[in-house]
N, C-alpha and C positions, 0 to 999 in steps of 0.2 A: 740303777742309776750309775752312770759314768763315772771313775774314781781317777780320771786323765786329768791329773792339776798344770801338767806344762802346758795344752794348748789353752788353758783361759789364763794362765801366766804370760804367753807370749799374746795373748790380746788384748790384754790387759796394757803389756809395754808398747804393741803396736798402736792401740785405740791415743793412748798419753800422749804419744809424741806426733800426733795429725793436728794439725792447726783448724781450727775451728769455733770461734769466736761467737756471739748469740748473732744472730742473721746474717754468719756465715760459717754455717756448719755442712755445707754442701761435702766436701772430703770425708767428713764422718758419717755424711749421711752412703756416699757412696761405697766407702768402705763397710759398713752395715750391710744395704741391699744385697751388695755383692755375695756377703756371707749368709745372710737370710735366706737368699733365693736356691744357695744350695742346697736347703732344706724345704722350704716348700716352694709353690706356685702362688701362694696366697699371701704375695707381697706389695703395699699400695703407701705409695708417697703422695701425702697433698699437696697445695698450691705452698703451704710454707717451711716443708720439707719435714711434717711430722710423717714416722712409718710406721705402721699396721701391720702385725703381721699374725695371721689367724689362722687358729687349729680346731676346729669345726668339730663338737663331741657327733656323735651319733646317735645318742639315746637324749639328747636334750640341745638339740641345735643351735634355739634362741635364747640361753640365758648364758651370757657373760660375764666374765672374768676378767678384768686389763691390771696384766703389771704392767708397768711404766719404768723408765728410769730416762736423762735425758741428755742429749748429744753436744751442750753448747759449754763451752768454759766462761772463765773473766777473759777478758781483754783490754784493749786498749783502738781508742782512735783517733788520727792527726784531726785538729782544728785548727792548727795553723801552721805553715812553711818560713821560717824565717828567713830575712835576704841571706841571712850566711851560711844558709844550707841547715840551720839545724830544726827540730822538728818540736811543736808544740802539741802533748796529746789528752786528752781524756779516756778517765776511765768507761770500760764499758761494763756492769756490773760493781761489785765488791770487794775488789783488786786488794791486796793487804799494803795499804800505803806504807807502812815501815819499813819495807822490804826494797822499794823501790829505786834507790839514787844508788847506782854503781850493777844493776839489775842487766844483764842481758834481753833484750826481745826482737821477737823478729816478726816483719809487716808479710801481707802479701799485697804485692805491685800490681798496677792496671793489667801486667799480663799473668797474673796468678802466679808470678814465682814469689823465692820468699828473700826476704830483706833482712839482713842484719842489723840491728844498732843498741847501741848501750845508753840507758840513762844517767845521765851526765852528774857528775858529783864533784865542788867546789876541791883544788887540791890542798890537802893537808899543809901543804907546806905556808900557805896565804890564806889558813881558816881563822878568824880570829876564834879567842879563845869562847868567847858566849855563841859564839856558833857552832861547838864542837858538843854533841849530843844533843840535836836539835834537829826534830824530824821536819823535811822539806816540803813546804804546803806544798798543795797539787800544782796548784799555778804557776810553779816556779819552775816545775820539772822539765828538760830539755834532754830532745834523741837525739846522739850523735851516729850517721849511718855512715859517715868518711864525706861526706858532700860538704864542698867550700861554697855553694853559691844555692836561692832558690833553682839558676834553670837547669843546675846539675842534679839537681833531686828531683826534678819536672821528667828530664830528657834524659838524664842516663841511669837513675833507677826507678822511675814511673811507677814514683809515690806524689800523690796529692793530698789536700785538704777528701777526708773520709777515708780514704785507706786503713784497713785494720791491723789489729797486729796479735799477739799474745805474746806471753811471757815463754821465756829459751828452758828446756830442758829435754834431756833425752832421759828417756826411762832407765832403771836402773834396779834389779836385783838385790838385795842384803840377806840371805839365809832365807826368815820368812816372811820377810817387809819388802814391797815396793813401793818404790820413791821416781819421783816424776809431778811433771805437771796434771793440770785435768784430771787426776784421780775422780776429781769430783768432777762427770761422776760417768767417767768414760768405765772408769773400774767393773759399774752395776751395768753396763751396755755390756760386757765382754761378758757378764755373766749369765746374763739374763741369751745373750745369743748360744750361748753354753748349753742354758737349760733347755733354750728349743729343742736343740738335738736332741735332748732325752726324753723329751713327752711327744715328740713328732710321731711316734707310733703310738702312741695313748689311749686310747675311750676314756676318757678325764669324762667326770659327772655335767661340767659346763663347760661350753666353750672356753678357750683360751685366747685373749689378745695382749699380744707382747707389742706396748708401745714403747718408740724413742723418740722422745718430744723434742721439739725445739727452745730457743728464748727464755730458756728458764732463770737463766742467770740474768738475765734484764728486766723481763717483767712478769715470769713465774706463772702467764694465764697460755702460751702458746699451744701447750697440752688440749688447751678443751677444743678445736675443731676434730680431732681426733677422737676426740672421748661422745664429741654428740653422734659421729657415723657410728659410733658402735654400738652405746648404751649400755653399758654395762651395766649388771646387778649390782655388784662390788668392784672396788679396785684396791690395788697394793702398792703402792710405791715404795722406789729405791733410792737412797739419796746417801749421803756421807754424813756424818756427826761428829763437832771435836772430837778428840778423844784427850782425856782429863788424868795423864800419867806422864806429863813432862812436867820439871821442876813449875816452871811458870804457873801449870793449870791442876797443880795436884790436889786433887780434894778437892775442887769446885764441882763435879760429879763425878759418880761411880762408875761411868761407859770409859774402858781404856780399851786401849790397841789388844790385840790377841786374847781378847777375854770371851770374845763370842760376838753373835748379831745383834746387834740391837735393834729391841724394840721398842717403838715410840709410843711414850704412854700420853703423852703431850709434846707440843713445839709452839712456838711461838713470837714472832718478832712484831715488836712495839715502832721501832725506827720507822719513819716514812709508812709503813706499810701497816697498818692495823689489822691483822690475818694471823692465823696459828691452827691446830688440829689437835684436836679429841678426838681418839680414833673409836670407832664403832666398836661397843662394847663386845659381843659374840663374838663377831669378829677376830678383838684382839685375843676373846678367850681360848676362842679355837688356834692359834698361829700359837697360842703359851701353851696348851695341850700338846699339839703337835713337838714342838721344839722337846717336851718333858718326856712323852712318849718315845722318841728318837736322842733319847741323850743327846740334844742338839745345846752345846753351850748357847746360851743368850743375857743378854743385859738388856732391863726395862729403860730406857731414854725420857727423861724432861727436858728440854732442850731450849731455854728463851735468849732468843738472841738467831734462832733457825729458823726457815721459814724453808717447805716445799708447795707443789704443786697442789698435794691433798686438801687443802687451807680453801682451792677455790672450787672443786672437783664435787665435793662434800654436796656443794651446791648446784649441780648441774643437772639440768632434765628437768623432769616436770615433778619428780618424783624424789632429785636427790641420789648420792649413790654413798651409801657406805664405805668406809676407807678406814685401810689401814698403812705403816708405814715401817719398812726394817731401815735400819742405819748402818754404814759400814762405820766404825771409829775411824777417825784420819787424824793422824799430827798434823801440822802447819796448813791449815788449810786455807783456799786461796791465795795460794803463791806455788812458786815453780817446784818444794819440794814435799809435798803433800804426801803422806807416808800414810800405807796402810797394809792390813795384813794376809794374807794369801790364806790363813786360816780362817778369820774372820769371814773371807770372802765364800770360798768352799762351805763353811755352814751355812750363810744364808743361801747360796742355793740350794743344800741338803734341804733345808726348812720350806723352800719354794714347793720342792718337788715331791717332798711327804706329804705337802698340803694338798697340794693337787691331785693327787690319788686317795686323797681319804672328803676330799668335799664326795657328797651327795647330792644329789638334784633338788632334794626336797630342805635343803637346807636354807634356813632364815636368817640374818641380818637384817640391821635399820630395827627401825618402832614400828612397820604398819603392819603389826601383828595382833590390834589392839580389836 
């Protein structure tokens, strides 16, 4: 196994700073292919830009394996152009509203370039005082992109009503922290393209499909046209998890930054969505054997308040597919400075890639063993 942590470093920082928003991640998707395909031939995007990319065992062709991890960030989109140039938006996903009044972000325009503008924040000088530490409902929130009129926002930087946007940062370095937007969860893309290289010579016991889904941050089911072409026996998901070692969240659980991979014993979010994952028993026994086996730090994950893909996957096919799920810890997540760790990261691929040399063909998950 490859021990080259600069280039998933630098993919990591280049994957963060690509704009790409939940149904418009076309940049991350291209930037992907691009690096996929230098690895195999067996690279296939579908109609809503989820990609597939598969490494065929040779002693057991048809039973698969999908890790996943997925390509779309939070964002943001105009629903309305005011006459004086300034811009009304909504969020697109789970954007961390507290963050937002004095936030930098940037759109992309009818012609795919990118747009600058800051959300606008009342000045200090004329706050009264009951409005000083008082978070800005959403509706109130206005983009300043330098535009005095709607037709100079129409005509000279060709943003309209649905144009998208995300939140401004550029990636950034600390020792063993990177900091940047999208972490979540471009981070587990950069990694998972990482581990291609290293099993692309393989005879792995099962097939290997390395999917990166789209829409996950909107409505969390984009993943399953992808998962019905393949069919997998099992899958694994990659996603990001608070991590619970900044003043604010200390001690509300044991998963912090730099402590290892987590894995998810449970997830669960109750909001709007009634969905969460128990991960397949064997499954998670085998990935906590592995990790023990390989001195692989890890941290077991509860997570309510989380919500991935696995939650709908669990259920798909005729049959259902086994799932499990590793977590990178991240600080501030969902916002521009999402921080996570370069160690953390490297184990879970370490754990990816021991696993996949020690599955066997004849190897069981799920109950229909009864």
């Amino acid at each position: 196994m490859s021990s080259n942590n600069d280039v998933l470093i630098k993919r990591v920082m280049e994957l963060s700073d690509i704009i790409g928003p939940s149904y418009r991640e076309e940049r991350v998707i291209e930037y992907l292919v691009k690096e996929f395909r230098k690895i195999t031939d067996n690279v296939e995007v579908d109609n809503i830009g989820n990609i597939n990319v598969v490494f065929k065992s040779k002693s057991n062709p048809d039973k698969f394996i999908t890790l996943f991890a997925h390509s779309d960030e939070i964002g943001f989109i105009v629903k309305k152009v005011e006459k004086n140039g300034f811009l009304r938006i909504e969020r697109i996903g789970g954007v961390n509203r507290n963050i937002l009044p004095g936030t930098t972000i940037q759109f992309l325009n009818s012609g795919d370039k990118e747009v600058m503008g800051v959300i606008g924040v009342k000045s200090h000088h004329f706050m009264k005082d009951s409005e000083k530490g008082v978070i800005a409902a959403p509706e109130s929130l206005y983009v300043d992109i330098g535009a005095f009129s709607d037709k100079d926002v129409y005509n000279n930087y060709n943003i309209r009503v649905g144009s998208v946007g995300v939140l401004y940062s550029k990636a950034r370095q600390n020792r063993d922290l990177l900091i940047g937007k999208a972490m979540d969860d471009r981070a587990n893309c950069a990694l998972l393209l990482c581990l291609a290289e290293e099993i692309k010579d393989l005879d792995i016991d099962f097939s290997v499909c390395i999917t990166i889904s789209v829409q996950e941050e909107f409505n969390i089911r984009g993943i399953l046209p992808a998962i019905e072409r393949i069919k997998p026996y099992i899958a694994i998901g990659l996603d990001v998890t608070p991590s619970c070692d900044t003043p604010d969240l200390n001690g509300y659980s044991d998963v912090v930054l730099n402590n290892g991979v987590g894995i998810t014993a449970m997830n669960f979010h109750g909001r709007g969505t009634l969905a969460g994952m128990i991960p397949d028993k064997k499954l998670l026994e085998h990935l906590t054997k592995i990790a023990e086996q390989n001195n692989i730090p890890y941290q077991y994950e509860v997570a309510l308040g989380v919500l991935t893909e696995t939650a709908f996957l669990e259920f798909a096919g005729n049959y259902g597919i086994p799932c499990a799920s590793l977590s990178i810890p991240t600080r501030y997540t969902h916002t521009n400075i999402e921080t996570v760790s370069i160690n953390d990261l490297v184990n879970a691929k370490k754990l990816l890639y021991n696993f996949l040399i020690d599955i066997k063909k004849d190897n069981k998950y799920g109950k229909n063993n009864f």
